[in-house]
N, C-alpha and C positions, 0 to 999 in steps of 0.2 A: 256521438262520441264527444267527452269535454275535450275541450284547449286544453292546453300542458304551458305553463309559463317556459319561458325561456330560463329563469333561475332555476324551477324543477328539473327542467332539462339537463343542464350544466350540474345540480348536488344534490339529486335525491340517489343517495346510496346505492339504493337497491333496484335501482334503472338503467337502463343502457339502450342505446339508441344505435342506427346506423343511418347515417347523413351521407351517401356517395356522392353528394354535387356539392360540397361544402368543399373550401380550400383544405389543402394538405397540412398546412399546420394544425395543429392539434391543440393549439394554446390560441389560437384567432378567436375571438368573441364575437357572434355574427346577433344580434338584437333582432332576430326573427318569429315567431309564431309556425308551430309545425301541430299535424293532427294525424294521427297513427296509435297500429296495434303496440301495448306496451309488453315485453319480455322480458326478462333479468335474466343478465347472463351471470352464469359462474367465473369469474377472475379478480384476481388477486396480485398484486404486488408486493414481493417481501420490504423493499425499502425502495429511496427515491434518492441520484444524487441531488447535495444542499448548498452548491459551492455558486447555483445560480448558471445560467445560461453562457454568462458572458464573464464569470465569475464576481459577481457582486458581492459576496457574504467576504470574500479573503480581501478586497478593497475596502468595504466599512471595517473589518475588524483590524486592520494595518492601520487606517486612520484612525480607530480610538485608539488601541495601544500607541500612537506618535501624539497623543493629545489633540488631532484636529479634530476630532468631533466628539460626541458626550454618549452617553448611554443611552439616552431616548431615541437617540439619530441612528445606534446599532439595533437598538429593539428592532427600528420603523423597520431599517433592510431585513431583520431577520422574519419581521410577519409580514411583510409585503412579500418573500420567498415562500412562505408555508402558503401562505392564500394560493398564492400561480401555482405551488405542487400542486394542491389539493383538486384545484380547477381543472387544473390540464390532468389530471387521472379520471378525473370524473366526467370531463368531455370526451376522453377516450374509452368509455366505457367499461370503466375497473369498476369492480363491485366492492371488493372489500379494499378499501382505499386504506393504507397505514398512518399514524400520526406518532409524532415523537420520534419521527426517524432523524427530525433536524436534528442538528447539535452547533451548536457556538465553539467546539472545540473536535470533541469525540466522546461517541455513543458511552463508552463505558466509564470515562471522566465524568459525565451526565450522572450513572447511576454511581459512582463514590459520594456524586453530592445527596443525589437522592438518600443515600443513606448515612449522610451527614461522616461519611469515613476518611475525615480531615484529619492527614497528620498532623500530629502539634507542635510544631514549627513552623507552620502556617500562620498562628496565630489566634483561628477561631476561634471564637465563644459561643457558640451557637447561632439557633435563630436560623433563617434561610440562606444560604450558602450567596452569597453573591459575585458579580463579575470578579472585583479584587483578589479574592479566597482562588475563587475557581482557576482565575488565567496564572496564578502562583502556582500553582499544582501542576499546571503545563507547561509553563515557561520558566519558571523560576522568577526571581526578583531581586532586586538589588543585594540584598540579604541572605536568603537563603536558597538553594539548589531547587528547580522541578525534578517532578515525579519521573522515576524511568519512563521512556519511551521503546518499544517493542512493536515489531510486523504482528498484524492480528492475520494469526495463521500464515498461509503462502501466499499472500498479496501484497500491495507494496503501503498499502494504508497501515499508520500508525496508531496505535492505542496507549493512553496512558496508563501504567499498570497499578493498580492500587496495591498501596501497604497495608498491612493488616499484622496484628499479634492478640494478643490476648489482652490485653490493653484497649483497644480499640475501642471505642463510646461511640456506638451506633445510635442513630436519630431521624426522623423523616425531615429532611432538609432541607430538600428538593421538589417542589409541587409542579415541575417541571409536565411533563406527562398528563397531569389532570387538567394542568393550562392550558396545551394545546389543543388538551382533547374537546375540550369548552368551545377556545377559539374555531375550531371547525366544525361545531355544530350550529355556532353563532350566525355560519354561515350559510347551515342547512346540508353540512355536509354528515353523516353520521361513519368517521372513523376507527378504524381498528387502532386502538393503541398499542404501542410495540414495547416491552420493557427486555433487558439483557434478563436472562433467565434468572434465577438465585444458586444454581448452583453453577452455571460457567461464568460467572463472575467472580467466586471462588477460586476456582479452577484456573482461570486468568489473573489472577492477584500471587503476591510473592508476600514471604512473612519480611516485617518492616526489619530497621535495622534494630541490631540487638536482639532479635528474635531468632531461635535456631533454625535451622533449614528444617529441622526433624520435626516443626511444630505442624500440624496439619489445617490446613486451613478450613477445610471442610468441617472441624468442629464448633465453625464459629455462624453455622446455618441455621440454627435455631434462634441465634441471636438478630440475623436479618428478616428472618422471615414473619414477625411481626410488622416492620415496615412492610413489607410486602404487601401483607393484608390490609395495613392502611390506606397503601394505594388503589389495593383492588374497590376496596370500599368507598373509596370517594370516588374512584370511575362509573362503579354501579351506583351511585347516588347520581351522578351528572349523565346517566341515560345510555353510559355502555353497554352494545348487546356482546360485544363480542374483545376478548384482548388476546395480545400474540408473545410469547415470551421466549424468547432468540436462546436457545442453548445448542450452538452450535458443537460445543468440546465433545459432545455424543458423538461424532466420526471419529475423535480421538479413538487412540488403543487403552481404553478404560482398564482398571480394576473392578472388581466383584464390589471393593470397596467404596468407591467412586459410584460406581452403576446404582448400586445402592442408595444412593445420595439424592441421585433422583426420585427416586421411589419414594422414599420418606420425606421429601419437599414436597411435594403434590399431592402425597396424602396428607400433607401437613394441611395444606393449600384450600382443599377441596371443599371443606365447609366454606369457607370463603370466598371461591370463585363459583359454587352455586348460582341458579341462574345468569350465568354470563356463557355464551360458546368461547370455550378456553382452545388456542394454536398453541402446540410445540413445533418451532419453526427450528429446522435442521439447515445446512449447508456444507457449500467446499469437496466433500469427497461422499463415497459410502458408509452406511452406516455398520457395524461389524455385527453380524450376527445377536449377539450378545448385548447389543446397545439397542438393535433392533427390538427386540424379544424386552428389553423393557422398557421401551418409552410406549411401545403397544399397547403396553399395560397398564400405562398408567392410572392413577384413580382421579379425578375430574377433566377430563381431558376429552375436549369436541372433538377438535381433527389435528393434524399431523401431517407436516410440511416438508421432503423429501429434494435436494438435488439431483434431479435426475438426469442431468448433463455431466458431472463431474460422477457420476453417483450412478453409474447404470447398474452397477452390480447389483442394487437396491431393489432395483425392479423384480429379482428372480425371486426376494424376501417378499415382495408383497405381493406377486403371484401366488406364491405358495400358501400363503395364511397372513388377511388381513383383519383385524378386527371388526365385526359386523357392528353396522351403525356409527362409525367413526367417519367425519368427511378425512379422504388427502389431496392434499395441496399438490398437484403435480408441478414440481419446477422441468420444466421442459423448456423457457426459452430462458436462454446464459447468457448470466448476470457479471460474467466476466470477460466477453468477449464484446466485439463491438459487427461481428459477421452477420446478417441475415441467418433465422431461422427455417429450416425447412421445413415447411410447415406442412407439407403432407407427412413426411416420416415421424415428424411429432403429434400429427393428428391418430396414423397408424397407432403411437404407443397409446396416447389417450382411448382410443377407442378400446386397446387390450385392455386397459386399466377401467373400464366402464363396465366391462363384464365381472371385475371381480368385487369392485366397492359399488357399484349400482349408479346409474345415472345421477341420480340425485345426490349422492356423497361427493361428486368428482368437479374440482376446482382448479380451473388453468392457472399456476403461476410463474415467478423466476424461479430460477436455481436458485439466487441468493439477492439480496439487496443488488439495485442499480448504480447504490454509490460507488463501483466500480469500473464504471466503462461511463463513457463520455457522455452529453446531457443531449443536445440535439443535431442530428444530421441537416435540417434544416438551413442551419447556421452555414453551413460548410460550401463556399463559395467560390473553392480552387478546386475540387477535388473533381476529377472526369467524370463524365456522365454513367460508362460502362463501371467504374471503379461504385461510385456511389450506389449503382444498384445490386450491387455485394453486401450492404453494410445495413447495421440497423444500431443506432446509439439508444437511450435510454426511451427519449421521446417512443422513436420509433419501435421499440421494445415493447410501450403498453399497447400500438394498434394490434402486434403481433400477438398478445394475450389474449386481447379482445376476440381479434377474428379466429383461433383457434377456439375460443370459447362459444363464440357465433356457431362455428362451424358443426361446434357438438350439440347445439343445442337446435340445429335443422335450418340454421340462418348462414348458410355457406357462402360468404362471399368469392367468387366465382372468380370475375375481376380480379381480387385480390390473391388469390392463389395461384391466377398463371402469372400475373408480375411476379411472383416469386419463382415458379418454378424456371420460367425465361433467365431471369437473374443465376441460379445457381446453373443453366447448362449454361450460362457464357460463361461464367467464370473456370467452370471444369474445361473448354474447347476453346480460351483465349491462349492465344500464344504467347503473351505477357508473362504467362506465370512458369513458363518453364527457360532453364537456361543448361543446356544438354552440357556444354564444359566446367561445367559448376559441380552438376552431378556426376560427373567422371572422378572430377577432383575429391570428390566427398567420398568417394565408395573406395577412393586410393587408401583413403588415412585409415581403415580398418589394419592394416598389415603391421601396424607401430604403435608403441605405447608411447612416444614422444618421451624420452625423460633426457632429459641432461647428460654429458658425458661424467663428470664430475662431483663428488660429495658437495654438498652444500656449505658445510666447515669448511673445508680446502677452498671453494669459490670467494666467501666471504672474507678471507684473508688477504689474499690477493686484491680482490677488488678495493679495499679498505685502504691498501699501500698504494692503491694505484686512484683512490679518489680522495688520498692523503684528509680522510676524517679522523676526528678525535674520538676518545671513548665516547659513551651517547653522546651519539650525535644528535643534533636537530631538524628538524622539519615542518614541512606544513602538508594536508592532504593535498592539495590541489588549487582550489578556486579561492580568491580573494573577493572583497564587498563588489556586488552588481550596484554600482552607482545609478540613479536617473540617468545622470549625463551618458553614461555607459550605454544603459538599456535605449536612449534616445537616439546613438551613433548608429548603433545595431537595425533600428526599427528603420532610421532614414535611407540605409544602406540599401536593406531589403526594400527599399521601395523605391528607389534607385533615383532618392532626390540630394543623395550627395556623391560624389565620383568614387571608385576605388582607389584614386590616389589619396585624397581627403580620408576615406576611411581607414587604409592603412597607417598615414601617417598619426591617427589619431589612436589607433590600437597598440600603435611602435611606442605613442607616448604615455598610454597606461603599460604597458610591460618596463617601460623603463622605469614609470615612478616605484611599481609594485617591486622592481631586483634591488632598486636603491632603498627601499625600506629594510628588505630581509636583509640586505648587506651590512645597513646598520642597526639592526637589530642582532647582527651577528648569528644567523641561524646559517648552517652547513650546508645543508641539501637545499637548495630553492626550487622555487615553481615558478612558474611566469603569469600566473595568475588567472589563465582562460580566460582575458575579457572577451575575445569572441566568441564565447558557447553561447546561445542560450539554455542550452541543459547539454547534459553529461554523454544523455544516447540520443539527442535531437539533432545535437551537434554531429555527430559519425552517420546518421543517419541518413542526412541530408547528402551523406556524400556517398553513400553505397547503393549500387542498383539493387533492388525490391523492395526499397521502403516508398512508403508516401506517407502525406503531411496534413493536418488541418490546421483550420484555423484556429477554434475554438472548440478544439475537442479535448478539454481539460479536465481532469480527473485527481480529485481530493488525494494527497500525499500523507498529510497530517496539518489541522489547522488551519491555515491560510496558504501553506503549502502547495501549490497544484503543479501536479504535472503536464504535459501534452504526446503522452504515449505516444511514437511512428506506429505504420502500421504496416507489419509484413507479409507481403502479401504475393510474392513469388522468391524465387531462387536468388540469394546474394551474393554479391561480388561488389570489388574495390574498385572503380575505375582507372585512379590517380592518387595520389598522397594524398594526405588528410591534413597531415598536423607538422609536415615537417620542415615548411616554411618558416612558424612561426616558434618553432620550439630550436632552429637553427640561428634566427633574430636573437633571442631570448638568452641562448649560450653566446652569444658574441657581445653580450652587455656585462658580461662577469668571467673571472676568473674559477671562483667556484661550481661544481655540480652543477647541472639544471635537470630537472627532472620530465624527460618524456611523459606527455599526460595523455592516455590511451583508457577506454573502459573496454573492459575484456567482453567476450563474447556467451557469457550466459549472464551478466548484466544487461545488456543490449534484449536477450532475450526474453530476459524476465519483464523488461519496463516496455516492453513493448506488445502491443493488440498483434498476436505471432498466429499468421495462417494455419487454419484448421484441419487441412487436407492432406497434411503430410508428417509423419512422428517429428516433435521437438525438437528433440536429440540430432536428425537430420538438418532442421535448420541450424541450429548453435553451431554443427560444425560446419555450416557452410562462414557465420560469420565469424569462426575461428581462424577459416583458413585469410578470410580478410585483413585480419587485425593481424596476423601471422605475417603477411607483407607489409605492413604499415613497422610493422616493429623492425622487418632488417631494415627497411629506407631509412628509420630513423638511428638505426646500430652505424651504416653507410656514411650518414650526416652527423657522426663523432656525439652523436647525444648518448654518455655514457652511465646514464640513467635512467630506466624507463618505467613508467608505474602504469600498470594493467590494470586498473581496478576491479574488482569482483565484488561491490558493492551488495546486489543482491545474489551472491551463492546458494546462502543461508535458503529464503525466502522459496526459492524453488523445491527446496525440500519436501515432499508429498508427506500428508499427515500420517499414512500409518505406513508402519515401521516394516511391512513387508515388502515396501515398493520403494522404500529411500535408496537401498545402495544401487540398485539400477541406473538411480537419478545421480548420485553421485559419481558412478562411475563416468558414466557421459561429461558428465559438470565439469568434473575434474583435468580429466582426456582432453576436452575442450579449448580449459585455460594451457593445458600445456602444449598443446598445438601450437600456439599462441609465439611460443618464446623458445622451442624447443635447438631450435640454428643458430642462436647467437654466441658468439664468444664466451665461453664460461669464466674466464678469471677475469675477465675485460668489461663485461658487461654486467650490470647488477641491474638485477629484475626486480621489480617493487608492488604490492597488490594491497589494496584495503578493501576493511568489509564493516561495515557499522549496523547498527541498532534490529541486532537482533540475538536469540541464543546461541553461542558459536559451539558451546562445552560438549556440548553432544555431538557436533563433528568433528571436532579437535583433529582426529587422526585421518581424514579428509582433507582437512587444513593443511596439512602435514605434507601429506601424499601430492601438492598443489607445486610443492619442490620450488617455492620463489623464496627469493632471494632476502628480501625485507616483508612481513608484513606490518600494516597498520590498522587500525582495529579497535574500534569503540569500547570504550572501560570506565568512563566516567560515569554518563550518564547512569551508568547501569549498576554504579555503585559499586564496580570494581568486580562483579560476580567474573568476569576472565579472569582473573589471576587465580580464581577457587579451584579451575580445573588443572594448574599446576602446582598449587598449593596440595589439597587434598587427593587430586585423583594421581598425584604422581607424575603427570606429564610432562618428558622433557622435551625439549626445542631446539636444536640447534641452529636454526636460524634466527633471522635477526627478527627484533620482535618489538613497536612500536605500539603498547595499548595507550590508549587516547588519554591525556594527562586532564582535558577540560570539556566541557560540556560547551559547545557552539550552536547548542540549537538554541542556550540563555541568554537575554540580554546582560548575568552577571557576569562579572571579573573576577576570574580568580585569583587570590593575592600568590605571592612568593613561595611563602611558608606553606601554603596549601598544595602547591604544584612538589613542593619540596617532600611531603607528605606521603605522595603519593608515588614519588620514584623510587623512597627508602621500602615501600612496601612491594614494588615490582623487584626493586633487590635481593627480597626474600625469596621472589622465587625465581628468579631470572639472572641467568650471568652477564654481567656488565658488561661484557664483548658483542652481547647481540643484545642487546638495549636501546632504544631509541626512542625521542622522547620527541613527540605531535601531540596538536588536538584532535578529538575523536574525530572530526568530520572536515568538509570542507570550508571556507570563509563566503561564502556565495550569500550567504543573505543573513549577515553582520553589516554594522557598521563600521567605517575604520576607528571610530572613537571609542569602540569596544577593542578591534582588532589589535591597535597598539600597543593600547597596555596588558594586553591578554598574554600577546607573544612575548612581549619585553619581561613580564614576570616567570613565561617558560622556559626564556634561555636561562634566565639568571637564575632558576632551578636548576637547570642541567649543568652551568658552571659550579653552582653550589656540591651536587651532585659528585663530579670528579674532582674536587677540591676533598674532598669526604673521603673520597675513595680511596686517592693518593695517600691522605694523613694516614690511615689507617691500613697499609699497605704493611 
């Protein structure tokens, strides 16, 4: 029998090994010599998170955009990340390993460049898209606005949305793709390269400005699909055997028209993806019959890659009739949870699934890409012993592909199956996870619709004289800049190397600098700035019985963005107040408003890795009933303003449209659990929701019965106001859409802010007008922050200066 190098070992694609006395990391490099039978298992990875272990990509790319470092020094972090993906899948024993999953920003900003789809205001002239061009697109620049920002589907990751009209001068741009794929052969690794499909790239694009909504985007796929074939053709030139093209909108509730779309891209496609084994990679939910029946069909198409965690309906389509000689990609362990897989009931399905596509067609994979759920378990250094043997992050995700693919192919790790099975009875027979007065209280709220006693007009009037505002009034969302100084009070706190008096008194003197700005900045409603959150649901988290915490279990938001999901994992409850110490400080520093800052109870739910053993819906109301007590202690402590944010509402929305009002009915019921016992003329209830489609639940929105909302409209180029324009809708309550884009480093001038209030005029009554930025200040700088606001007040005085005259 030869030796096997230890590099063969570590990157020949089509190898996999099982090392049981090698340490548990799975990214450890052991420089050993080993001699054994060789076997390829079938597994696959639809994507990998890129944000780095310990978050490295969102630290290099924060110091080039601050000018500390140059471009070479972001390349170095970004290919020193793709090497360790590639390695560490391939020491895990993935077979079909993906490339192109990183991105410098996001996957589908990647393919705008690739196909050179720069608006021009950007400024390009062609040629290859570079950092400049690209990080304008997403962030905007001194000059001119970024590209909207939008939830890709129900998760909390962000996509830049691309403009498109008829206009559009498409070009291959972007060599992106063929680079990496290079890069990791270089290394011996031979990758599956990943491109966004050509038709749900479409399908996720909006026509540019000036463009009519009625223009179809989909007419402009002939025009991309030449790039396409450019790329396919230089992958097949650099030794591609195989590429995977992501068109997930096929869960969508398609048209004939649309479904269509498909069909004629692939058959477009098909002379040109000849000799390559071509993935249509699916996700997120089931596929509809109808979506089903034609991606089956399609014409050059090797195999077909299904969620079958979110997607089990799926499975009764491909029981029924699969196409013979087609491989599928079973996603069986989920790409958006962070729980142990059970890996016998997953081996059960695969095994049904072996009888119908044939042993040899059947490919363990995720549900969806891993850039969803946290990167290594490993890392995780607080978390209890019994707790961690629940859980599996992304790392621990690819052993679980492996060893279900092991296991099909007559290499059953043994071992590795009752550590699992042990894991899932403890967690079913801890007594951790149940709280019997919790569940009493849950099963009470079925008997009430929670609604307010009062019209919402009638509330808003009252309140208005009693919080003596002006016409649009002013505001801010929430959170002001997380200074260093800030995030270093926070860290030394939590590590208990400076006293609680030392930190309080140092929290007392940001709330006091942040009241004294708004004061003379003259904005109405203030906030006190949450210097102590570290996030929005980590912060409420930490303080409710059934979450737990890591360390470094951080997960891509958008960009550099990360978050650190809690993880819930039994029945919840309030112990103690939360927030009303500091929101009780906060109003004794000022005469005007101070605004209760609370996230309501299906944001909590959404941003967080939410136990899998019991309906959603049940949890949400448990942390309804939570935030339900938090809001009278804080109605009790004279704070006569309180904002419930509902940040992700939207986002939980299920994609197809037969399971949404379900979802909203809960969602909704939920928040008003929330605020249902307070004082109605006395009390003014406040919620915001940002960066994502609202128009299609507008009358959800509605039905939410608060008081003020606030609510993203810039970024997005204003599309909220189309559905009171166009669709008719009216509002009676108070209605704050975002006047400025905070996710840019730009300023918006006066005249601009001015611009955009004369247009919310149009369709909104000045009575319920209110005038914020879209989101919160949390990761601005104050050198942004000052003159941002000081140009929106002196909009809103311009504003009722106008209003008056013209009276």
């Amino acid at each position: 029998m030869r030796q096997i190098s230890p590099t063969l070992i570590s990157f020949h694609s089509s190898l996999s090994f099982s090392f049981p006395n090698l340490p548990a990391n799975p990214r450890l490099q052991i420089p050993v010599r080993f001699r054994f039978h060789i076997r390829s298992m079938a597994s696959h990875v639809v994507g990998y998170p890129r944000i780095g272990p310990k978050r490295e990509l969102k630290f290099a790319l924060e110091s080039f955009w601050d000018g500390k470092s140059n471009a070479e020094e972001l390349h170095k972090v970004a290919s020193d990340l793709r090497v360790s993906i590639w390695k560490q899948m391939a020491d895990a024993g993935i077979k079909y390993i993906p490339s192109n999953t990183f991105s410098y920003y996001d996957q589908v900003l990647d393919t705008t460049a690739m196909l050179g789809a720069v608006p021009s205001r950007y400024g390009w002239s062609g040629g290859e898209v570079g950092f400049d061009v690209y990080f304008s697109m997403a962030r905007g620049n001194a000059s001119v606005p970024a590209m909207e920002m939008t939830k890709w589907f129900d998760t909390n990751y962000h996509y830049i949305v691309p403009e498109l009209g008829l206009e559009t001068e498409f070009s291959y741009a972007s060599r992106k793709a063929v680079q990496e794929y290079k890069e990791a052969r270089a290394l011996g690794i031979d990758t599956v390269p990943v491109l966004v499909g050509p038709v749900s790239y479409l399908l996720l694009s909006k026509p540019a400005k000036g463009v009519g909504e009625s223009f179809s985007l989909l007419s402009l796929l002939d025009k991309i699909l030449p790039i396409y074939k450019e790329v396919v053709a230089e992958l097949k030139a650099a030794g591609a055997s195989w590429i995977q093209f992501d068109e997930p909108t096929l869960v969508m509730d398609l048209d004939s028209h649309k479904l269509h779309a498909f069909t004629h891209a692939y058959k477009e496609l098909e002379s040109s993806v000849s000799g390559l084994n071509v993935l249509i990679e699916t996700y997120f939910a089931d596929l509809p019959a109808d979506a089903y029946n034609t991606v089956t069909a399609l014409k050059g198409v090797t195999a077909i890659g299904f969620d079958l965690v979110r997607g089990s309906n799926t499975l009764d389509l491909i029981k029924n009739r699969y196409p013979p000689g087609k491989y599928l990609f079973a996603g069986v362990v989920d790409g958006r949870n962070i729980w142990a897989n059970d890996l016998d009931a997953s081996l059960s399905t695969l095994q049904a699934l072996e009888g119908v596509v044939g042993k040899d067609k059947l490919v363990v994979s995720t549900s969806c890409s891993l850039l969803h759920t946290a990167v290594d378990l490993v890392n995780e250094t607080k978390l209890d012993e019994e707790l961690k043997s629940w859980l599996a992050f992304a790392a621990q995700k690819l052993l679980e592909v492996n060893g279900l693919a092991k296991a099909l192919s007559g290499q059953k790790d043994e071992a590795f199956y009752s550590a699992n099975a042990a894991a899932h009875a403890s967690r079913r027979s801890s007594p951790r996870v149940t709280d019997e007065d919790v569940q009493i209280a849950t099963a009470a709220l079925k008997g009430s619709d929670h609604r307010r006693a009062t019209n919402v007009s009638a509330r808003l009037e009252a309140q208005h004289e009693k919080l003596n505002l002006p016409i649009i009034p002013t505001t801010t969302i929430g959170s002001f800049p997380q200074t260093l100084e800030l995030r270093k009070i926070r860290r030394e706190y939590k590590a208990s190397t400076i006293s609680e008096e030392d930190y309080v008194k140092a929290i007392k003197e940001e709330i006091e600098a942040v009241v004294k700005l708004q004061e003379e900045l003259d904005i109405d409603v203030l906030v006190h700035g949450e210097p102590e959150r570290n996030d929005m649901v980590e912060y409420f988290g930490e303080q409710l019985s059934g979450f737990a915490f890591t360390v470094n279990g951080w997960v891509q938001s958008y960009g550099s963005r990360c978050v650190k999901p809690p993880i819930i994992y039994s029945d919840v409850s309030r112990p103690k107040s939360m927030t009303v110490f500091w929101s009780k400080l906060a109003q004794s520093m000022t005469q005007r408003p101070m605004k209760g800052m609370l996230t309501g109870p299906v944001t909590i739910l959404n941003w967080s890795f939410v136990r899998n053993d019991q309906p959603r819906n049940e949890t949400c109301y448990q942390i309804a009933l939570a935030i339900k007590n938090e809001v009278e202690d804080l109605e009790k402590a004279g704070i006569g303003v309180i904002q419930i944010d509902e940040a992700a509402l939207r986002e939980g929305l299920p994609l197809r449209k037969s399971e949404q009002q379900f979802y909203l009915d809960w969602a909704v019921h939920s928040f008003r659990i929330t605020n249902s016992a307070v004082q109605d003329t006395t009390q003014q209830i406040h919620t915001h929701m940002c960066y994502s489609n609202f128009n299609d639940i507008i009358d959800s929105i509605i039905d939410m019965d608060a008081d003020v909302i606030t609510i993203e409209n810039s970024r997005s180029d204003e599309k909220l106001l189309s559905v009171f324009r166009e669709g008719g809708v009216k509002y009676g309550a108070g209605m704050g859409p975002g006047v400025y884009d905070i996710h840019s480093p730009r300023i918006p001038s006066t005249e601009e802010i001015v611009d955009r209030v004369n247009k919310m005029l149009t369709v909104l009554d000045s009575k319920f007008l209110w005038v914020n930025p879209d989101c919160g200040l949390k990761t601005r700088k104050y050198s942004e922050v000052k003159p941002a606001l000081s140009n929106m007040v002196a909009a809103a005085k311009l504003a009722r200066i106008n209003l008056a005259a013209n009276k």
